[in-house]
N, C-alpha and C positions, 0 to 999 in steps of 0.2 A: 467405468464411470467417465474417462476420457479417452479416445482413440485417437491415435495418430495427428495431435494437433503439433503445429508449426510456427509459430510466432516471428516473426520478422519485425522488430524492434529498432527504429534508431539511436544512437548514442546521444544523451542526451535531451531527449524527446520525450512527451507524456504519452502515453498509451494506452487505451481505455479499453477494457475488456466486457465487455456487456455480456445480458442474458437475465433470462427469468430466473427465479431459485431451483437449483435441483441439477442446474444446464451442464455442472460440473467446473464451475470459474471458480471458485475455494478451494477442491479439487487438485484442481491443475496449479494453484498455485503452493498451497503444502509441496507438491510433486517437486517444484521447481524450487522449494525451502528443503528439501531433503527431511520435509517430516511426514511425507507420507509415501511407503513403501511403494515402487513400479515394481507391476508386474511383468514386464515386458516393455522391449524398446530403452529407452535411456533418453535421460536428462541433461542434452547437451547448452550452455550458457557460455559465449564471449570465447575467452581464456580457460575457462574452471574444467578439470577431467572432469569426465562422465560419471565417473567411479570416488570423486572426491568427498570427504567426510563432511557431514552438516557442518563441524567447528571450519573445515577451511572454505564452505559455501558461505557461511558466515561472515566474514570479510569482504566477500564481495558484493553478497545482498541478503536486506535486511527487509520488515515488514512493520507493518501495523494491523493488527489485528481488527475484527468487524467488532471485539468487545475487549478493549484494550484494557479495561480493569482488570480481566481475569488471564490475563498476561505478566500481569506483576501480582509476587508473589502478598499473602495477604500479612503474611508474618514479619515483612521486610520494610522498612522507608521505603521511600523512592531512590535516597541515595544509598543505601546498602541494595536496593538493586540495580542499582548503576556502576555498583563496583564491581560486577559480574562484567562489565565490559572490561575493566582492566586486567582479569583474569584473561580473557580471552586475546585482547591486545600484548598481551604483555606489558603493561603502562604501569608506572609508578601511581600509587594509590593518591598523593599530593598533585600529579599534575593532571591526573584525569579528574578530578572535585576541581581543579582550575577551568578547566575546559567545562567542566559540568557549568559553572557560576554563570559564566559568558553567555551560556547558549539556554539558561536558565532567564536571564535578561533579554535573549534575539528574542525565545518562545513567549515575552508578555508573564512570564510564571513570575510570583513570589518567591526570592532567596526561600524563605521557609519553608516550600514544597517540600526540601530535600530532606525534610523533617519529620514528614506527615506519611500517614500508611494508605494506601489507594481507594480504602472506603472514604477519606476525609475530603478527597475530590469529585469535582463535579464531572458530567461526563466529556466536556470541552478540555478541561485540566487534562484528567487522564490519556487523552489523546492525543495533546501537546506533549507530556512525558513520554509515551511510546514513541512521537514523534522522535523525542531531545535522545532518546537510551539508544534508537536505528540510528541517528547520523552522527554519535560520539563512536561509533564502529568506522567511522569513515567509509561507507560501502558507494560501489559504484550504481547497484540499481536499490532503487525502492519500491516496495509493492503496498499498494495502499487497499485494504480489502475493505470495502462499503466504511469510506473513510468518514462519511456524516452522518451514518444510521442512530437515529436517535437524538440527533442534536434539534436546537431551535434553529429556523432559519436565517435568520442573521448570525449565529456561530458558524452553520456550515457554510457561510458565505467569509468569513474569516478564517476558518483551517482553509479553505481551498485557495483563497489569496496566498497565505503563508506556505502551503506546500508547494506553489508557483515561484514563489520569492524565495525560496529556500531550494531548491531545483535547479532556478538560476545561479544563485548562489553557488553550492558545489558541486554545479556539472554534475547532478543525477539524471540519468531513467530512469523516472516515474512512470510505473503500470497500477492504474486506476481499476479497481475490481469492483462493480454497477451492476445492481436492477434498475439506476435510478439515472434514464439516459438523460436526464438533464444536467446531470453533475458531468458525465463523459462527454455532452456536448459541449459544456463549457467551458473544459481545460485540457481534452483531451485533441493532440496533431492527428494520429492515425489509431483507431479502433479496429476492434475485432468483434464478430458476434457471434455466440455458441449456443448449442441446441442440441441436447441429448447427449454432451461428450461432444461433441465433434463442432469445428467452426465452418460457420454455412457462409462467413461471408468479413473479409478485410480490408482498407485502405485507407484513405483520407477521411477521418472521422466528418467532416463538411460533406462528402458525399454521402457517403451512407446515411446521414441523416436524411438528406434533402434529396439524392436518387438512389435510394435502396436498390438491390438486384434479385435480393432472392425473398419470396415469397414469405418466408417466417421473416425476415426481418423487417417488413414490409406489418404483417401481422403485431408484430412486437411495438414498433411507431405507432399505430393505430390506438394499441392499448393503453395510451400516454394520456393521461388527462390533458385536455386543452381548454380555455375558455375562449368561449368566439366573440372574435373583433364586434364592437359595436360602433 
């Protein structure tokens, strides 16, 4: 499903990873969350062994899922699945509900979120909680997988400000996971594009928009709805 990809990442940076569905960008990022078994080669990240357990991948990078409701458990609040992070921190159960409060007011959420079960949310809510649960880990990278699917468009124009503001914020890399090159044109410094497993083509996400090199991704541009200048 992915061969021998290589990602070159800066510290700090957004990172857009495009492609059609199928290309293996979901894929490759469970592979690099340690939830989905390699068969070969290895998962090397920063600092982290290769051979490192999901719980200590965990620390260092964190996600959001393409359907973030079905990431929180349906039996649980929001804040008893939030208390899963202080299992994993090690953190006093008092002062992570502190830290939850704060970053429950940065995220626009109602106090009362922490109250309500993940059906009582809308699909904007729920992805601002997956948001608030990945950066109460303190992790150094974030991976955002088709972070607006589904939304209206002026919400995905709000998570994407905020996961910009929030990026800056704690000194994250942000890797943006896209069918949808307008979201990776928007926020994304340097992209990559994949095709069959394998990445046909990387760099400055402003070039590869505007001078593609390789023929699918040239194809893939094409495929973009546009509406012509009148």
């Amino acid at each position: 499903a992915v061969d021998g990809v290589t990602l070159n990442i800066g510290t700090g940076s957004c990172f857009g990873l495009v492609g059609e569905s199928g290309s293996g960008k979901t894929t490759l990022m469970r592979a690099i969350l340690g939830l989905q078994r390699v068969t070969s080669g290895a998962i090397a990240i920063s600092s982290i062994a290769p051979d490192a357990s999901r719980k200590e991948r965990a620390r260092t990078v964190q996600a959001i899922f393409q359907d973030p409701g079905s990431s929180l458990s349906p039996r649980r609040t929001i804040g008893q699945s939030i208390d899963e992070v202080g299992e994993l921190l090690g953190e006093a159960r008092d002062a992570l509900r502190a830290r939850m409060t704060a970053m429950l007011r940065r995220m626009g959420l109602p106090l009362a979120s922490a109250d309500k079960y993940p059906y009582q949310l809308s699909g904007g809510q729920a992805r601002r909680v997956a948001l608030l649960r990945a950066l109460l880990v303190r992790p150094r990278i974030l991976i955002a997988d088709e972070p607006t699917a589904g939304l209206d468009v002026s919400v995905q124009g709000d998570l994407l400000n905020l996961l910009q503001e929030l990026r800056q914020e704690h000194g994250l890399t942000l890797i943006v996971v896209s069918h949808n090159l307008a979201v990776v044109r928007l926020i994304a410094d340097d992209a990559a594009v994949m095709h069959r497993g394998r990445l046909v083509e990387q760099g400055r996400a402003e070039g590869i928009f505007e001078m593609p090199k390789m023929d699918y991704t040239r194809q893939l541009l094409q495929s973009w709805p546009r509406l012509p200048a009148r």
